[in-house]
N, C-alpha and C positions, 0 to 999 in steps of 0.2 A: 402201458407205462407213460406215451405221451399225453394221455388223458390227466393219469394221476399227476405226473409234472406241470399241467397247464392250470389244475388247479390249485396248485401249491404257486405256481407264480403269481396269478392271480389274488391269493391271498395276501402275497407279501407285496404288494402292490397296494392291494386296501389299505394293509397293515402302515403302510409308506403314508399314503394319503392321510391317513387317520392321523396318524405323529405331525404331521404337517401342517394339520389344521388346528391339532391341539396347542401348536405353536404359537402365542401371541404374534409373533412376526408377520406371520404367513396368515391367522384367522382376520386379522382385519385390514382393510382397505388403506393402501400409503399414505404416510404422511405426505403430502405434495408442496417443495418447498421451490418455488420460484424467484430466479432471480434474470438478469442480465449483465454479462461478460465481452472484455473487447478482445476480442478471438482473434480480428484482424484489425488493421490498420494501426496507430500508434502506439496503442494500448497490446498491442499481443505478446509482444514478450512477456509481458507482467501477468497479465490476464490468463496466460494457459498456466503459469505455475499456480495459481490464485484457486483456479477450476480445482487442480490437481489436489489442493494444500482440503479444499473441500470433499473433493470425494475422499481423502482420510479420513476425516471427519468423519463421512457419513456413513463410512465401513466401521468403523468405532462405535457409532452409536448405534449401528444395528446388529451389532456383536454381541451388544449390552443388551440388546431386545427393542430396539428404536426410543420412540416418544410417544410415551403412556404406551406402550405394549404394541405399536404400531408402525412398521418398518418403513424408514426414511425413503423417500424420492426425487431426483430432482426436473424442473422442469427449466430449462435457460435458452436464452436466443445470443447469438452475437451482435452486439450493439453497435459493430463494425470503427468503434470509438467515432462514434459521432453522436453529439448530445440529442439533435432530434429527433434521435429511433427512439428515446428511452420510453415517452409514452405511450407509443404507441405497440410496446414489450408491455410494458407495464400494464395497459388496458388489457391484452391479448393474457396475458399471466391471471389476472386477476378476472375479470368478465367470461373469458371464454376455457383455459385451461383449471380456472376454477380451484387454484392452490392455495393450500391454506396457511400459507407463512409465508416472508419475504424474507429475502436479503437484497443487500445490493443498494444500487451500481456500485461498481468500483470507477473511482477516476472522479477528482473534486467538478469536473464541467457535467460528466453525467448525473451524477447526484445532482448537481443545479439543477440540472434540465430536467431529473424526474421529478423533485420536493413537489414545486406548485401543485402536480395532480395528484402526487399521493397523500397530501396537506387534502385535498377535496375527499377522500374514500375514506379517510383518517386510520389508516391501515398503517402496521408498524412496520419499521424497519431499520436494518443494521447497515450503513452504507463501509464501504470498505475502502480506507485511505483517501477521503477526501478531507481538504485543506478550506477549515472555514467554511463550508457548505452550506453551512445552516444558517449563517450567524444574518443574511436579512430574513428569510423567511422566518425564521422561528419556530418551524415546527416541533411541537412536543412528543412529537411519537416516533419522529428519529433520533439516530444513536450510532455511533462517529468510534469506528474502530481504526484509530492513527490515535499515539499518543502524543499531542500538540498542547492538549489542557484547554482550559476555557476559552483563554485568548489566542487561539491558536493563529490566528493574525500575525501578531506579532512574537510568538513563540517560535514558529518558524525560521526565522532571521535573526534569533537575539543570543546566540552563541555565536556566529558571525559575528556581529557587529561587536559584540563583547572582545571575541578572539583579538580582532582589527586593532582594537584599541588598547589592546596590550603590549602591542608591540613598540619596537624603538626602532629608531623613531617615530613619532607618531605618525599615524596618516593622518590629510587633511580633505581629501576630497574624496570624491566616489563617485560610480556611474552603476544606474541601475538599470535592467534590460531584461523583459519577461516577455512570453506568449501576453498574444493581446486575447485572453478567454480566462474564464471564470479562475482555476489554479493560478495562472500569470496576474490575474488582477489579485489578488487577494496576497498573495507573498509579496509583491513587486509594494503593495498597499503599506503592508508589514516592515517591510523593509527599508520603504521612505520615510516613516515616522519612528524608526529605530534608528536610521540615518543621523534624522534629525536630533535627535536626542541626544547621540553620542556627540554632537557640534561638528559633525562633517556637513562641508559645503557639496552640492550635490548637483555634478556637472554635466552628466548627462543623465535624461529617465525616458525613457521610451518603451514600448511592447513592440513587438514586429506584428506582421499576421501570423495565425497556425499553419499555413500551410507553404511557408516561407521556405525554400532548399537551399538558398545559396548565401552565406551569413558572413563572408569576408564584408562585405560591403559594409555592412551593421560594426564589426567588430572595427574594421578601418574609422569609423565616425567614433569609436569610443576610445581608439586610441588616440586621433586628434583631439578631443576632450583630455586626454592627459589626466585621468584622475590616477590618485594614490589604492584604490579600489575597485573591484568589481563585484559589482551580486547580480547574478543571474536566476532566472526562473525559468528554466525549459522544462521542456516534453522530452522523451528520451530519442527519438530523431533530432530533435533540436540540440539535442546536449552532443551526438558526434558531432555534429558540422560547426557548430560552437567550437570545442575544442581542436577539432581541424583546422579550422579559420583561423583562433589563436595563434599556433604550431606554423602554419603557413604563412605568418607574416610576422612573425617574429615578435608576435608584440608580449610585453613582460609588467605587468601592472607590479607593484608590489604586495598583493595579494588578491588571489579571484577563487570565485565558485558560490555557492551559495545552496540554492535548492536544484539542484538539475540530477532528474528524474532518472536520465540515463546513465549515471553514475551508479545506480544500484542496479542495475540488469545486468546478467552474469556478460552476454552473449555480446551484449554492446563493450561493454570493457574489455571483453579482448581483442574488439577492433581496435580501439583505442591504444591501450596495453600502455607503455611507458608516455603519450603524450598527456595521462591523466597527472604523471607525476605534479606536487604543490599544489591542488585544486583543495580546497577547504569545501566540505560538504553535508549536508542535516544528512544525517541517518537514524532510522526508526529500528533498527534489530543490527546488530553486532554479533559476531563469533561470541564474543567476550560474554557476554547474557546468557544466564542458566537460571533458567525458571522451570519450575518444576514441568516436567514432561517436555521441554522445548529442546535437548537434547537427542530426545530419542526420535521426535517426529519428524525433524531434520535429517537423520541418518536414514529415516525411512522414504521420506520424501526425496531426497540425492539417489536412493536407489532405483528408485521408479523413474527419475529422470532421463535418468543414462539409458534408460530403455526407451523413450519417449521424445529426444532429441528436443528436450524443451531444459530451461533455463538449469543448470547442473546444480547450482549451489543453495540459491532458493533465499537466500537471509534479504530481509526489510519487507519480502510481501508473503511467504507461506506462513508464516507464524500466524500472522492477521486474518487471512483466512478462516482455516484453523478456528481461529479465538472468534471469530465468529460466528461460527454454529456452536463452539460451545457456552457463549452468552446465550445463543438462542433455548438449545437444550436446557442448560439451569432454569431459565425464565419458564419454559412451557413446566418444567417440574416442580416451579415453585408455584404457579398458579395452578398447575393438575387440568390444565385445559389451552385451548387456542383462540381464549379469546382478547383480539389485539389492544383491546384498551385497560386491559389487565395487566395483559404483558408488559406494556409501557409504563403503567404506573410500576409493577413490579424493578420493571428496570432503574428507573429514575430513585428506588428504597431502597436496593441491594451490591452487594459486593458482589463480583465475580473472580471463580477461580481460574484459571486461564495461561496458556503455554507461554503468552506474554507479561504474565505476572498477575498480580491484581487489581481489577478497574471498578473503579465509581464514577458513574457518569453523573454529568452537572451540566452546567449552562448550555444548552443548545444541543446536548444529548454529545457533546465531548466530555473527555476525560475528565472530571476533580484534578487528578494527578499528573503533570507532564513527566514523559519519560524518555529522553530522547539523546543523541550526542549529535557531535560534528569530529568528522572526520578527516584527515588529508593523507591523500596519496603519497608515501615517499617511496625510496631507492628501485622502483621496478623496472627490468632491464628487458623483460622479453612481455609478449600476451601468453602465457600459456595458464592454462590454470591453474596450477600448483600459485606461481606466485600470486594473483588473480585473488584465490584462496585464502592468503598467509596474512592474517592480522601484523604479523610485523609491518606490511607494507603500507596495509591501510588501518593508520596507528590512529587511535581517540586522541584527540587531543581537546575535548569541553567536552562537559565541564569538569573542573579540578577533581573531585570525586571520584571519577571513573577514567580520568585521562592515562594513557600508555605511555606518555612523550608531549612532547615541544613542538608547535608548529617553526616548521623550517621558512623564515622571511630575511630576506624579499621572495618571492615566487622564483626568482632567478636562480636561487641558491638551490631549487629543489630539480629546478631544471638538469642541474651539472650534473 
């Protein structure tokens, strides 16, 4: 009996095997998709939901049977957010773990710091959420998953400055203050010639360093400048102590905020919690946005969260993820191969369909299309997530199109 049993197990063990290789999934060798993620240091709040928003993806696409019949893989390092690990990710991804697709980096200073060498290997890739990246290098085989549009320059700051200058009464000054590194230069850049533009006199402009903690002192200098405005460009450490520093010394511009990063992290805003209230801020994904499948992958993505004790809610950087393998995916099915100077041109002739809507890339491998708001914080009275959560609190207000409500001015008034 144990004989006849051991060969019936046997059998169905072949039988197992056999089904398993008859599998496209399983008959050929992984697709190896490499990239680099900031796991730790400023970038990690963002970067582990970013991972997460990816390996959906890539449970998705290997559901479907992978790319071309060959189950997705990935290969990633943490880039510790510092821009000069990227190349040396990037060499180690490409020279020695030998993958055959790229994504990445996330973060506008990493992207900087990888272009020049992947500009050298002419290898393509999808950078994630960087701010004008490209726009000196030029490279044409990168491709810029943040909806900014061509000019993303001054795209970035021109619902600010627009907002500013609708109020009553007018403002007449401003002071502008960024990270002194690649993201802080390029908004802070954006934002001085949208300054200018609107005829505001502009009375203080300085970067701090990145690795600045202590920003009373910075914010004290911007309140003796006395401007009628604030635009800031921080990193999301920078953006609590920013707003701390505000809070802590009373000071009350008639309107601030601008691009500050840590405004979209679930985990930072409810440090924060009602000191965010009256902050004016670019946002890249909203509650309010339903594109086809970005509903659902949200609820799944919030699920896994809560199990993972990473960022709960996930809106302005899981969508982007996401839409990033899925540009990738269309493009390898529309060329039926991997090879990257196909894919780039393919990219730069086609639409794609995507959780974030629909994208054409154009100049410098950004959007054709901007798609973006600005959002201000009102009535929040505790951190907890529920309010955290509620679009009531974090109401659209630009552009007219899509606005919820009124920005509440002076900044004072949002205080009370």
């Amino acid at each position: 009996m144990r004989i006849i049993m051991g060969k019936i197990m046997r059998r169905i063990v072949i039988a197992a095997v056999a089904l398993l290789v008859a599998w496209p999934g399983f008959a050929a060798d992984p697709v190896k998709i490499g990239f680099s993620m900031g796991l730790t240091g400023g970038n990690a709040p963002n970067g582990k939901q970013l991972l997460e928003a990816l390996e959906l993806w890539r449970a998705d696409v290997n559901a479907k049977g992978g790319l071309l019949g060959r189950p997705v893989s990935f290969v990633y390092y943490d880039d510790q957010t510092q821009p000069p690990n990227e190349q040396a990710i990037y060499t180690k991804l490409i020279e020695i773990d030998k993958v055959d697709l790229l994504l990445g980096p996330y973060g506008t200073n990493q992207i900087a710091a990888a272009l020049p060498f992947l500009a050298q290997t002419k290898l393509t890739t999808i950078g994630i959420l960087g701010t004008a990246a490209n726009h000196e290098i030029h490279y044409p085989n990168y491709f810029a998953m943040i909806p900014l549009g061509e000019d993303a320059v001054h795209a970035f700051s021109s619902g600010f400055f627009e907002l500013a200058m609708a109020q009553k009464p007018t403002p007449k000054t401003v002071a502008i203050v960024g990270a002194d590194a690649e993201f802080g230069k390029n908004s802070t850049d954006g934002a001085r010639d949208n300054a200018k533009k609107a005829g505001l006199d502009i009375v203080y402009d300085r970067r701090y360093p990145p690795n600045t903690t202590d920003f009373t002192p910075i914010v004290r200098a911007i309140q003796a400048a006395n401007p009628d405005v604030v635009f800031i460009a921080s990193y999301p450490p920078d953006t609590v102590g920013i707003v701390r520093a505000v809070s802590e010394i009373g000071y009350a511009p008639k309107m601030i905020g601008g691009t500050m990063i840590g405004l979209l992290a679930t985990p930072l805003k409810m440090q924060m919690g009602p000191l965010m209230n009256g902050y004016v801020n670019n946002e890249i994904f909203v509650p309010a946005f339903d594109f086809p499948g970005s509903r659902e992958l949200m609820k799944r993505y919030q699920a896994v969260a809560a199990t993972k004790g990473i960022d709960p809610l996930g809106y302005g950087f899981v969508p982007f993820g996401y839409a990033a393998g899925q540009v990738l995916e269309q493009a390898v099915a529309g060329t039926n191969g991997f090879d990257h100077q196909k894919l780039a041109d393919f990219m730069r002739s086609h639409k794609f369909s995507t959780v974030v809507g629909d994208i054409e890339f154009g100049k410098d491998g950004e959007w054709k299309t901007p798609r973006f708001v600005f959002t201000q914080w009102q009535g929040l009275t505790a951190k907890d997530l529920q309010q955290i959560g509620d679009p009531k609190h974090q109401v659209v207000v630009w552009p007219a199109a899509l606005k919820k409500g009124d920005v509440i001015y002076p900044y004072a008034d949002a205080k009370k």
